[in-house]
N, C-alpha and C positions, 0 to 999 in steps of 0.2 A: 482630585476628581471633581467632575462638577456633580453638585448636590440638587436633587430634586425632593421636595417636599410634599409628603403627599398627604391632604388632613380627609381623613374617613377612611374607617377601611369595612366600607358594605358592601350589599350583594355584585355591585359591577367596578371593584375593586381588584377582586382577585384576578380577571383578565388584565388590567392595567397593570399591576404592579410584576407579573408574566412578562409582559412584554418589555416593561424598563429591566430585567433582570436579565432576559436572553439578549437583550443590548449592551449590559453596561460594559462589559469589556470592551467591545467594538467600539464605541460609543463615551467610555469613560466615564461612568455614570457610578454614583451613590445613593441608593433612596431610603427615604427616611417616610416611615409609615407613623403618623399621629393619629389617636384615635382616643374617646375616653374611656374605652375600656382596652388598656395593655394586653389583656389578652388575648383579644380579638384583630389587634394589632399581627401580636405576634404570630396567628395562627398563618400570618399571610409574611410571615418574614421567611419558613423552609429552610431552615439554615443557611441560606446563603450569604455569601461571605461581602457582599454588597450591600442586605438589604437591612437595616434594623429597624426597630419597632420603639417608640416611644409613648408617655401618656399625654395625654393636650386636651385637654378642656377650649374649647374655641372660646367657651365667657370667661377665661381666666387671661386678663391683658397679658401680664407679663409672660406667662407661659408661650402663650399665642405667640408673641412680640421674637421672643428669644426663637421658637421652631423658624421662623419666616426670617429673621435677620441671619441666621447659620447657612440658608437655603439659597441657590442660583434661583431656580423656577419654583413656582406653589402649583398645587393641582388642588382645588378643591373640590370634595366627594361630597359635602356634606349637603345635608337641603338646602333648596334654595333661599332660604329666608337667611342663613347664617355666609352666606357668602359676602354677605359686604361687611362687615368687620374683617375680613382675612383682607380685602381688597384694599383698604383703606391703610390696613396694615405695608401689604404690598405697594400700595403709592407712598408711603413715608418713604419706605426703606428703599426703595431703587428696581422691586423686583417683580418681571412679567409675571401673569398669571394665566392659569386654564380654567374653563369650567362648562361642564355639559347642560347647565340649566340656562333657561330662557332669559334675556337681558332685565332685568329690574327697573326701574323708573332710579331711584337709590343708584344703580349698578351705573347707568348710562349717565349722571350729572356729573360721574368722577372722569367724562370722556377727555376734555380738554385738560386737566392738569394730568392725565395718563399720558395723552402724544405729547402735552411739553417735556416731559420727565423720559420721552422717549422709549414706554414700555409700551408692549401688547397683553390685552386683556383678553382671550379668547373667549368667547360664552357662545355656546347653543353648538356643542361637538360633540353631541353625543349620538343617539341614532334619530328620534324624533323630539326636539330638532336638534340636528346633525347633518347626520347622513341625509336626510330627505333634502336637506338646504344644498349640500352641494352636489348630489346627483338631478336637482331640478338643476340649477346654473348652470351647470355644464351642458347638456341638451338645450336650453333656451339659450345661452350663449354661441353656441353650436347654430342653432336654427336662424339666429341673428348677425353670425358672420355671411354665412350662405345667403341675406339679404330678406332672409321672412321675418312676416309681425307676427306675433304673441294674438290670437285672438281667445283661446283656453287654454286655462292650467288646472287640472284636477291634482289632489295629493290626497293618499291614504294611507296610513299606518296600522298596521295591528299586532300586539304582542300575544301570542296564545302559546296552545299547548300544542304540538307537534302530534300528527293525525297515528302516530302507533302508540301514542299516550294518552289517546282522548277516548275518554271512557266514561264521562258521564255526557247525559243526555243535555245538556248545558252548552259542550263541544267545546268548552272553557275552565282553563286551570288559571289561578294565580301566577304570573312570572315577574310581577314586578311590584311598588307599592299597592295594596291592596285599596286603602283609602282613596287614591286619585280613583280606582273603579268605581266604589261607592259614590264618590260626589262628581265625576263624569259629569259635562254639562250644565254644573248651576255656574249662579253664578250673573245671568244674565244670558238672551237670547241670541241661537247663533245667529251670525251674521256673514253671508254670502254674497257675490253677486251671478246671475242667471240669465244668461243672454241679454246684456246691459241692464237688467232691475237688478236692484238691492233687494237681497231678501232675509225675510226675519224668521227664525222658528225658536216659539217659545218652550220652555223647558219641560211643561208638561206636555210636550209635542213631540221632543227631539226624538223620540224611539220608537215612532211610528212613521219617522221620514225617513226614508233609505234607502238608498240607494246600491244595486245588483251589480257585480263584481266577478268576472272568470281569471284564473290564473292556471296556464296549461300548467298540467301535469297534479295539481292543487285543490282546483276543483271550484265549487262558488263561494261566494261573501257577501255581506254586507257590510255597509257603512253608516254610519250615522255623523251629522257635522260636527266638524271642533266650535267651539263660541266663535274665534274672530277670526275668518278666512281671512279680511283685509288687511292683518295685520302686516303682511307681506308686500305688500303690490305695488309701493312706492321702494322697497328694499329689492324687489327682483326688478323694478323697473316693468313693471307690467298695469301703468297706470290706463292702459289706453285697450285692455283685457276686456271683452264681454263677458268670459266667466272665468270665476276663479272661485274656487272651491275645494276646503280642505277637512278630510273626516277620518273617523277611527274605525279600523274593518273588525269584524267580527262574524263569525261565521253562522249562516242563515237560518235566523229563530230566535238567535241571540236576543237581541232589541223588543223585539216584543211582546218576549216572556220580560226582561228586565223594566219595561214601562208595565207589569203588575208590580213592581213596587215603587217606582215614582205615584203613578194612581195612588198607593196605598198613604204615601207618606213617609214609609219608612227609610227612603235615603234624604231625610231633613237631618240638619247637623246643626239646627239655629236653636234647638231646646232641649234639655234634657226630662228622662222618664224617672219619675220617686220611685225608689226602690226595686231600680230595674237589675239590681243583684240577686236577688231572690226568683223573679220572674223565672219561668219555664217559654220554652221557644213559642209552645201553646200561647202561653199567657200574652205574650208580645205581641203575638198576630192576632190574638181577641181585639187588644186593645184599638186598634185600627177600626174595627166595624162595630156598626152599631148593637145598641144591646138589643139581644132577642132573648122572652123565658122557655121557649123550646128548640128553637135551631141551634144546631151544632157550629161551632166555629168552621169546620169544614163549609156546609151550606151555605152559611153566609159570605164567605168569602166568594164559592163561585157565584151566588147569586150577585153579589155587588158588582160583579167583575165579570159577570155574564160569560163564565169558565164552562164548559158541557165535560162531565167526567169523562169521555172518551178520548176528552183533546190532550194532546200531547205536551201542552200549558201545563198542566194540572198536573201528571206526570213528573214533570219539571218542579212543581212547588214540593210536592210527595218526595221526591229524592231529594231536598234538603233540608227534613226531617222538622219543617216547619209548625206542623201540628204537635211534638211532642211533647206530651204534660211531664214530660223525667227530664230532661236534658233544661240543664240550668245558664241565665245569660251571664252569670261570673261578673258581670262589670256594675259596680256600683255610680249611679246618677249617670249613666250611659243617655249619649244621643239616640236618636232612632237608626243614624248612621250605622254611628259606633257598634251599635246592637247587630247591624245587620252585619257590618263587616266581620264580627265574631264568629255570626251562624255561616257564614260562606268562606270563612278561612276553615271549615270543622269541613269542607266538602272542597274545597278545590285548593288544597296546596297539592305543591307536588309533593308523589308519592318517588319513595326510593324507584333508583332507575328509570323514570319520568323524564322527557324531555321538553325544553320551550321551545317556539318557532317563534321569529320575525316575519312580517312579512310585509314589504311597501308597495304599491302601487303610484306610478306618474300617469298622467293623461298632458299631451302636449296637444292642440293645436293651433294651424300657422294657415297663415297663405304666403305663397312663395309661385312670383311666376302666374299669377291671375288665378291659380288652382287652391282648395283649400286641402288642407292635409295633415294627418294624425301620426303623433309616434306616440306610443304603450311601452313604458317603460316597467319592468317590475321584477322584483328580489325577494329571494326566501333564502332564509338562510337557517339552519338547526343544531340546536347547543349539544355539546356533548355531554353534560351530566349536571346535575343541579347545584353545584361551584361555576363550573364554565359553560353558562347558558348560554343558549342565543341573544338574548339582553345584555348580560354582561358584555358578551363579546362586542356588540354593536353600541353601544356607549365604552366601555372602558378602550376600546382600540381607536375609534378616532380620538380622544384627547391622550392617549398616548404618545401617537406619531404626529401631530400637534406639538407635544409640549417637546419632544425630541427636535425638530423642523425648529421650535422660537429657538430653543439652545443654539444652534448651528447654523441659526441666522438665515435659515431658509425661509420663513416667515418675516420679514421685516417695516409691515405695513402696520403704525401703532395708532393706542389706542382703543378703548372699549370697542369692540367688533363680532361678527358673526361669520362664519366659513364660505361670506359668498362669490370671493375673488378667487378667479384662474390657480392665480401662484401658489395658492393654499388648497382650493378642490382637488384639483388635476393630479395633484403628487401621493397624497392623503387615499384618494380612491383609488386609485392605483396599484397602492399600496395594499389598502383590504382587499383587493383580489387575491392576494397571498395568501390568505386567511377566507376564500373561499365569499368571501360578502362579495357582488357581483349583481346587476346588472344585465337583460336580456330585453334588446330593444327589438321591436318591431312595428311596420309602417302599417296602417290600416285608413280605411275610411273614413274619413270625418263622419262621426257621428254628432258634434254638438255637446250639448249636455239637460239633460229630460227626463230625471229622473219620477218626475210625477207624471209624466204623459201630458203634460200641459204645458205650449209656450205661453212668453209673457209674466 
């Protein structure tokens, strides 16, 4: 049987290791789930008679060595920081790999002795980036057969809570690492370009620029920018692009109830608070504003922050129990992050029977013909249950049918890479339509892109 190796087994695990199991007969498949806790391993092995579970410490060489020398293909689930030890591992030994996170600086210098050794290294298969990579390609490859240029490419992602789950005033649940919410954004200024300028929006800015959003049947959104739209624009070949622009959707109100706590300070993860164990949620959000010997922490806050109790802001702080002098922060030498990530896991995980939503947004435009001209591309898709999310699903199923494709040699382009050629898109999306992830284009009026009501 050929052996797939699969090191993590987290929250968009259980889709993946689904779909190598309802293969392996077809397909002749074996997978091997590693993980450092065996029992979380095995909770995703089901008995099946394909699938086992093992222990793996990824910082235990030999352990590591021995899972990946036994294996055809590796899939790695784990963070991204830990993917390049399996990689390195995988370039000794002979053997391609998968992986849904974003190319690494580390990840990309292993490029050349990968295509000599003849293997493929898939990276950025998951849904963002993933699926947003090879459903832009395919329309812009599309646009550029038919003889049009690329003048805008808009891209948007959001992972939320599915509209009969969304119940707090927020309109946001946790579906995925909670931490990348919290620190969204730092990091350094995003960087876009806007009808031929480069533009910069600094980080104590990012949540007051944003961008307005329809998706029939859905309803409205917002977006706010990723840090580095450029990062793309020589890899889609859209060097010669007026605008290109890529942001995270969030549904309208989001962004600037969440810039009251950039304002505050509290998503800083560069220092930590003395004996922020003991602290009460009260006590955390004192610590932010200045001392006064008669205003109430309430006052001050909306005074600083120029909040009127009627607004619907306020509201928003009130239901997540921000002022309460009971409710203890448990985390000893906690960041302001960390603190805050604690008080917003107490209010937006999902609840039983809860569901997540994906939802992407494309924005194409071309001239083709002397005429300029828009295609609106956009996806929503909804998990069934808080194992088989819409997340899961939209990460673990493209590097499934990926790491099936490298086995059977349907993929055969090596070397460290990303999903953005034909042979790889085209078969891969294709495919998620089975699985209900899809794609509904339609043609509209160039509008541009003006999000501030201002060219230039």
């Amino acid at each position: 049987m050929r052996k797939i190796l699969v090191i993590g087994a987290g929250k968009s695990t259980a889709v993946l290791i689904k779909y190598f199991q309802d293969k392996s007969v077809s397909e002749n498949l074996h997978i091997t789930i590693g993980d450092i806790s065996l029992d979380v391993a095995k909770k995703l092995v089901k008995n099946h008679k394909n699938t086992k579970a093992i222990l793996l410490d990824v910082f235990d060489d030999a352990s590591r060595e021995h899972a990946i020398k036994d294996a055809d293909i590796v899939v790695s689930m784990l963070p991204a920081r830990f993917h390049i030890e399996v990689a390195k591992d995988c370039l000794r030994l002979g053997k391609s790999m998968v992986t849904a996170s974003y190319v690494s600086d580390e990840m990309q210098e292993l490029d050349e002795e990968v295509r000599k050794k003849g293997l493929v290294f898939m990276n950025e298969i998951g849904v963002d980036p993933g699926i947003d990579h090879m459903s832009a390609m395919q329309v812009i490859d599309r646009i550029r057969s038919q003889g049009g240029k690329m003048i805008l490419f808009e891209s948007f992602t959001g992972g939320l809570v599915a509209p009969e789950s969304d119940t707090n005033l927020w309109n946001y649940k946790f579906t995925w690492n909670p931490r990348n919410v919290v620190i969204a954004g730092q990091g350094g200024a995003a960087e876009f370009l806007q009808e031929g300028s480069r533009k910069y929006i600094p980080y104590h800015k990012l949540f007051r620029r944003t961008e307005f959003l329809e998706i029939n049947e859905y309803g409205r959104f917002e977006a706010y920018a990723n840090r580095n739209s450029l990062k793309y624009q020589k890899l889609y070949g859209l060097e010669d692009v007026n605008t290109l622009y890529r942001g995270t959707m969030r549904r309208v109100g989001f962004s600037r109830a969440w810039n009251t706590f950039v304002q505050l300070g509290m998503t800083d993860d560069e220092y930590t608070i003395s004996n922020s164990e003991e602290m009460s949620y009260r006590d955390f959000t004192n610590c932010f504003l200045a001392y006064s010997p008669t205003d109430s922490v309430e006052l001050k806050l909306r005074h600083y922050l120029k909040i009127d109790q009627d607004d619907i802001m306020w509201d928003k702080l009130l239901e997540l129990d921000l002022f309460n002098p009971n409710k203890k922060v448990g985390i000893s030498n906690g960041t302001p992050a960390q603190i805050l990530q604690k008080i917003l896991m107490d209010n937006w995980s999902l609840d039983e029977g809860d569901k997540d939503m994906i939802v992407m947004y494309h924005k194409f435009g071309y001239e083709l013909n002397g005429k300029r001209k828009q295609i609106d591309a956009t996806m929503v898709t909804i998990g069934e249950d808080q194992v088989y999310t819409a997340m899961a699903r939209t990460v673990g199923l493209p590097v499934a049918i990926a790491t099936v494709r490298i086995l059977n040699k349907q993929i055969t382009r090596t070397g460290v890479q990303i999903p953005i050629h034909k042979e790889v898109y085209d078969p891969i999306l294709k495919e998620l339509e089975d699985f209900d992830i899809r794609f509904n284009e339609h043609e509209c009026t160039y509008m541009g892109y003006n999000p501030d009501g201002v060219k230039g």
